[in-house]
C-alpha positions in Angstrom: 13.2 5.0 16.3 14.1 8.4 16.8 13.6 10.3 19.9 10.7 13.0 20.4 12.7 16.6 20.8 10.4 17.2 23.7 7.9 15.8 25.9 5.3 17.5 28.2 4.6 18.1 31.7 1.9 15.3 31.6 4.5 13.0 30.2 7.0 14.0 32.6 4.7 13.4 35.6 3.8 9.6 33.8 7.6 8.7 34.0 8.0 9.7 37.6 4.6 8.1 38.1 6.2 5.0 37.2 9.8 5.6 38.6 8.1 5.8 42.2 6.4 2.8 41.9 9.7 1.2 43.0 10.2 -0.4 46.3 11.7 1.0 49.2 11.9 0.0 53.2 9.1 0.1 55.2 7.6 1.9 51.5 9.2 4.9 53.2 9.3 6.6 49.5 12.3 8.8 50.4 12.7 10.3 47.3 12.5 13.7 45.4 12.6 14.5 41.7 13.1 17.5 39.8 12.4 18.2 35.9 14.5 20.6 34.1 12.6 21.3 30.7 15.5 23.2 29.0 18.0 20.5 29.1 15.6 17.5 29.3 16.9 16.4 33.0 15.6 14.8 35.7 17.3 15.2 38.8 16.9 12.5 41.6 17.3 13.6 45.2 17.0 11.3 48.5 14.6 13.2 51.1 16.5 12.2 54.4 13.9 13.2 56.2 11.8 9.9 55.4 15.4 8.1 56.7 15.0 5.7 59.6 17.5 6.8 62.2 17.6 3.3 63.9 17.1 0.5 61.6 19.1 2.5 58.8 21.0 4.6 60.3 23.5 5.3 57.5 20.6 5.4 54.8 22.1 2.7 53.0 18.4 1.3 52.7 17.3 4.5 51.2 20.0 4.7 48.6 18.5 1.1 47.8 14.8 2.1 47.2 16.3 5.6 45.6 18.0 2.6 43.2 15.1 1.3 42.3 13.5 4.1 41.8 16.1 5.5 39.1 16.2 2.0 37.5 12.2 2.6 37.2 12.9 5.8 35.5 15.3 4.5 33.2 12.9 1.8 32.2 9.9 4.3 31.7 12.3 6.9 29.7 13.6 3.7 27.6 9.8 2.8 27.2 8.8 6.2 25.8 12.1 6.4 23.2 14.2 8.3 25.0 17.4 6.6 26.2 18.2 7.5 29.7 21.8 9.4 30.0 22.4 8.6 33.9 24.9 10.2 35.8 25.1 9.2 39.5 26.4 11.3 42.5 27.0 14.2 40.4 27.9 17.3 42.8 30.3 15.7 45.5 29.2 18.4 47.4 25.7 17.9 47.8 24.2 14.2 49.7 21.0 14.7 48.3 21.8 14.7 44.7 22.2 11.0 43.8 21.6 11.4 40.3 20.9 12.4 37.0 18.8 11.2 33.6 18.9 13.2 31.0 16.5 12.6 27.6 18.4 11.7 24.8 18.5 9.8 21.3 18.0 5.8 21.6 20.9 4.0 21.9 21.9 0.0 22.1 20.4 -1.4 25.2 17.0 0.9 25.5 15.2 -1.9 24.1 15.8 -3.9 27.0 15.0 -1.6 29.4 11.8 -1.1 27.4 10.7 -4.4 27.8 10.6 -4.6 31.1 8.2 -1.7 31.4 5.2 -4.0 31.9 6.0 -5.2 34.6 6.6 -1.5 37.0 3.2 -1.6 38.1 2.6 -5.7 38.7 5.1 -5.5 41.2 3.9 -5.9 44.7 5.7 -7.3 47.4 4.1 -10.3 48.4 4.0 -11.5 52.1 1.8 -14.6 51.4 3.4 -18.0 51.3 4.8 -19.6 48.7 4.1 -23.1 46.8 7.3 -25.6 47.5 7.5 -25.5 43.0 11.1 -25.0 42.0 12.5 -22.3 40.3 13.9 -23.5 36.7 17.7 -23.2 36.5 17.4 -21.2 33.4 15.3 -18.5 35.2 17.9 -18.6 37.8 20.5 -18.3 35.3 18.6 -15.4 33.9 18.2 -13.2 37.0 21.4 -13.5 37.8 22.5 -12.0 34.3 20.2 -9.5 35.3 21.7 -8.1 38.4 25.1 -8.8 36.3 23.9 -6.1 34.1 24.0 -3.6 36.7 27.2 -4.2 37.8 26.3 -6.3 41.3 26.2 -10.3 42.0 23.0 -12.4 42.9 23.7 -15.6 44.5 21.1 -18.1 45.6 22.5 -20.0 48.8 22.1 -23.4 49.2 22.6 -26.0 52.2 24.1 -25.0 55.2 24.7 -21.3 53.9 21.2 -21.1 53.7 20.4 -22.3 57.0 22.4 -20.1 58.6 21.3 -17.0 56.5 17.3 -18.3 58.4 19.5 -18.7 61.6 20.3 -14.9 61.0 17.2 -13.9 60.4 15.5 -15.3 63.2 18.0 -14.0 65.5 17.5 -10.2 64.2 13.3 -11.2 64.4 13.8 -11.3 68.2 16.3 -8.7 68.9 13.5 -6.1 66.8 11.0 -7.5 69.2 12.3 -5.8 72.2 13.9 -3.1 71.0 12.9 0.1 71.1 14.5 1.8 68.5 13.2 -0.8 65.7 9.5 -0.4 67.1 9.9 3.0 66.7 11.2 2.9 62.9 8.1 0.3 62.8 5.5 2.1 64.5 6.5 5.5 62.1 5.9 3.4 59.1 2.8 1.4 59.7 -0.8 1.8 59.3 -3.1 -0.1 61.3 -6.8 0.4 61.5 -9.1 1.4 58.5 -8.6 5.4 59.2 -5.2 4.8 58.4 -4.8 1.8 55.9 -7.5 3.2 54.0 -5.8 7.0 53.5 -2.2 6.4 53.9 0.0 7.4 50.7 3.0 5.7 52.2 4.2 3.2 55.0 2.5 -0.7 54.8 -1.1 -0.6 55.6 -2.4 -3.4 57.5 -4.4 -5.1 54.7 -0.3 -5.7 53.3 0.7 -7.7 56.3 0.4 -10.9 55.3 -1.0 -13.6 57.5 1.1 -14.6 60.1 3.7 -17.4 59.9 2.6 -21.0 61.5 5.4 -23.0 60.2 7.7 -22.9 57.8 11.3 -21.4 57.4 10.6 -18.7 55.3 12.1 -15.4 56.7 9.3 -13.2 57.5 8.7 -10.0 58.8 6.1 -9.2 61.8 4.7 -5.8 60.9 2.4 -5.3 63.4 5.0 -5.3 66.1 3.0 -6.9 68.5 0.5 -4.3 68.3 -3.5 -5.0 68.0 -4.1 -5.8 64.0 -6.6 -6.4 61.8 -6.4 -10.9 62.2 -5.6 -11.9 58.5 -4.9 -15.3 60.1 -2.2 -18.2 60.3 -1.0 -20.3 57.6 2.3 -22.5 57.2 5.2 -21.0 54.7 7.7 -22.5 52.4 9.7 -25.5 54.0 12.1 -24.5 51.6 12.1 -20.9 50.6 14.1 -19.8 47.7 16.4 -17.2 48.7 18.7 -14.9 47.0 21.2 -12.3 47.9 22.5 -9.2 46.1 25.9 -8.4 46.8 28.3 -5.4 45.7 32.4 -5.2 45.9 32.2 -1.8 47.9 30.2 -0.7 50.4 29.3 3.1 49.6 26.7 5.3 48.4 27.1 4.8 44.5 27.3 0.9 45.5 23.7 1.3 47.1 22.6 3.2 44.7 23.8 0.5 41.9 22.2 -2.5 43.9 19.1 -0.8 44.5 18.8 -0.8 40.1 20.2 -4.1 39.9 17.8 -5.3 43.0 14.8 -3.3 41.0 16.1 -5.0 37.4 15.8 -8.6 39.0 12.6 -7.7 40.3 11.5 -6.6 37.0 12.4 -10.0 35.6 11.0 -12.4 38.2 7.6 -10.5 38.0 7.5 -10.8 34.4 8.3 -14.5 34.7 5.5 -15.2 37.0 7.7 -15.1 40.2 6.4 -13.1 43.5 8.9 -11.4 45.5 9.5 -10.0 49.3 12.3 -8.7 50.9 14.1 -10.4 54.3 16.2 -6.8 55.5 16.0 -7.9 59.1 19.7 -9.0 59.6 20.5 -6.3 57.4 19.3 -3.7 60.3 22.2 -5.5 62.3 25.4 -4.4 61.2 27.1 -7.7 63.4 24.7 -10.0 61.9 24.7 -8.8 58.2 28.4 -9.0 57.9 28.0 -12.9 58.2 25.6 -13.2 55.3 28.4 -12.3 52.7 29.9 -15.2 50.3 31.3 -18.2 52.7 33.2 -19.5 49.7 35.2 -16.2 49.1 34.6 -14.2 52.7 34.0 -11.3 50.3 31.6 -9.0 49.3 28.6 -6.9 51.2 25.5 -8.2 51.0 23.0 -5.4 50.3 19.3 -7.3 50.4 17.9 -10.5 50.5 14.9 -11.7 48.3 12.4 -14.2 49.1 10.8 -15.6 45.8 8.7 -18.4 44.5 5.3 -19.0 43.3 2.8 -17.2 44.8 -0.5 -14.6 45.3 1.4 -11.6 44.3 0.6 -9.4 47.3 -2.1 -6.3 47.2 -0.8 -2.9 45.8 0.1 -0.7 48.7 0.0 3.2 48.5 2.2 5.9 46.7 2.4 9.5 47.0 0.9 11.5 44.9 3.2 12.6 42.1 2.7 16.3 42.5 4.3 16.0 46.3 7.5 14.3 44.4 7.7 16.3 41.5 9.4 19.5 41.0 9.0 20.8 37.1 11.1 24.0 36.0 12.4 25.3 33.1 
C-alpha cells in the first residue's frame, strides 16, 4: 500500500473525529489538536483548563484520556494508510504539547493498528451490570499482550488482592460522598435533567448513569452525587466482577501518556471481542489509597486505572465536542 502524498481538510477533521472518540474522566475531553498541512503533523495539546483541580490534581487523569486519544489517532491514521510517526513530549518547554503524529509511508505494524479501527466508535463505557460468564484465558492472554504492546503491564487480580482492591474502592466511594472538593469536580462534569443531558457536548448525561447498584461487588461509581436524578432504577451487579489494572514502571507524564494508549489499545480489543468496559478511578483520586493497589507480589509498580469488564449491554453513546472546537488546521 503506498501512502496518499496528501489528504484534505475533510479527511483531517475525520481522523480527529475519531481520535476524540476516546475516553477520558468524567468525559472531560481535555484535549486540543492542531493540523499542520505543510509537513503532514498533527500536534496534540492537553487543554488544562478542562483539568479537575481536586480529584486530579496533577492531571495525571488527563494525560490518560489525552493517551487514548493519540492512540485513537494512530489507529485512524494507520486505517487511512498513513503510518503514524509519534513523538511524545516534544518541546520540554511547553506542558501542553504532549505530542506529535506526523503522516508518513506505511510501515510494519500499521496493519494492526488498522484493524482495530472498527471498533473507535462501539466503544461506550458501560455502567450496566454484568453477566457472572467468564472471560476465556486466551482473551485474557490477549489483552494483556495488548497493553504489552504499548510498553505498560495489565494484571487481572485474583483472591484476596482482589478483595482488597473492592475494599479500596468502597472506602474512596464514601470519602467522595462527603467531600466537597470531589462534588464539586462531579457537579462540573454532570448533566442532570433533559435541558442538559439532551445538549451537553461533554461531561456524563444522566441517561449514562447506569442504574444504581443493589448488590453485588462490582466497583461502581454514583454520578449523581446524591443529587435529584432521573430513577433508571436498582438492579444487583456482578458477584464476581472481572477486574484489571494497568500499571507503568514510572510515574510521569510520558508514563500517563503511554498507559492512557495502552489503556485505549485494550479497550479496542475487548470491544472487538464482545467484552463491555467501565472504569473504577475512585481510589485512584486518593493518592493514600491508590498506592496500595500496586502489585502485592512485587510491591512495584503505579497503578494508573482500573477496568471493570465482562459481558454486558454496552452502555449508550455519550456526547463529544464538536470537531471544529478541537481542531486547529494551518498550513
Amino acid at each position: 500500500m503506498t501512502a496518499p502524498l496528501t489528504i484534505d481538510d475533510a479527511g483531517v477533521a475525520e481522523l480527529v473525529r475519531d481520535a476524540v472518540a476516546a475516553p477520558s474522566m468524567h468525559n472531560a475531553q481535555p484535549w486540543r489538536f492542531r493540523y499542520a498541512r505543510g509537513s503532514r503533523t498533527f500536534r496534540l495539546h492537553a487543554d488544562f483548563e478542562r483539568a479537575m483541580p481536586h480529584s486530579d490534581p496533577d492531571a495525571r487523569g488527563l494525560h490518560l484520556g489525552c493517551g487514548a486519544a493519540l492512540f485513537n489517532l494512530r489507529v485512524a491514521v494507520a486505517n487511512a494508510g498513513f503510518h503514524p510517526g509519534v513523538t511524545l513530549l516534544p518541546d520540554p518547554g511547553d506542558a501542553t504539547l504532549l505530542a506529535t503524529v506526523g503522516l508518513g509511508a506505511p510501515a510494519a505494524g500499521d496493519v494492526a493498528l488498522a484493524l482495530l479501527h472498527p471498533a473507535i466508535h462501539r466503544r461506550h463505557t458501560s455502567r450496566y451490570p454484568f453477566s457472572e460468564k467468564e472471560i476465556p484465558a486466551n482473551l485474557r492472554t490477549a489483552l494483556i499482550e495488548a497493553a504489552r504492546e504499548e510498553g505498560i503491564a495489565l494484571a487481572f487480580p485474583a483472591s484476596w488482592h482482589l478483595r482488597w482492591m473492592e475494599e479500596l474502592v468502597q472506602e474512596a466511594e464514601a470519602r467522595n460522598l462527603t467531600d466537597s472538593g470531589s462534588e464539586d469536580d462531579l457537579a462540573r462534569w454532570t448533566r442532570i435533567g433533559a435541558a442538559e443531558s439532551d445538549t451537553a457536548t461533554d461531561g456524563v448525561p444522566d441517561y449514562a448513569f447506569g442504574p444504581r447498584k443493589r448488590g453485588g461487588r462490582a466497583p461502581m461509581r454514583d454520578f449523581s452525587g446524591g443529587r435529584p436524578a432521573p430513577d433508571l432504577g436498582s438492579t444487583p451487579f456482578e458477584n464476581e466482577p472481572h477486574l484489571a489494572v494497568l500499571s507503568t514502571d514510572g510515574d510521569r507524564p510520558r508514563d500517563w501518556l503511554c498507559a492512557g494508549e495502552g489503556m485505549e489499545r485494550v479497550l479496542l480489543l475487548a470491544t472487538l471481542e464482545g467484552l463491555a468496559t467501565s472504569f473504577s478511578t475512585q481510589a485512584l483520586e486518593w493518592p493514600d489509597l491508590r498506592w496500595p493497589l500496586r502489585d502485592p507480589s512485587s510491591g512495584t509498580g503505579h497503578v494508573q486505572m482500573m477496568l471493570r469488564l465482562g459481558y454486558g449491554p454496552k452502555g449508550p453513546k455519550v456526547p463529544r465536542r464538536p470537531v471544529e472546537d478541537v481542531l486547529v488546521t494551518e498550513d
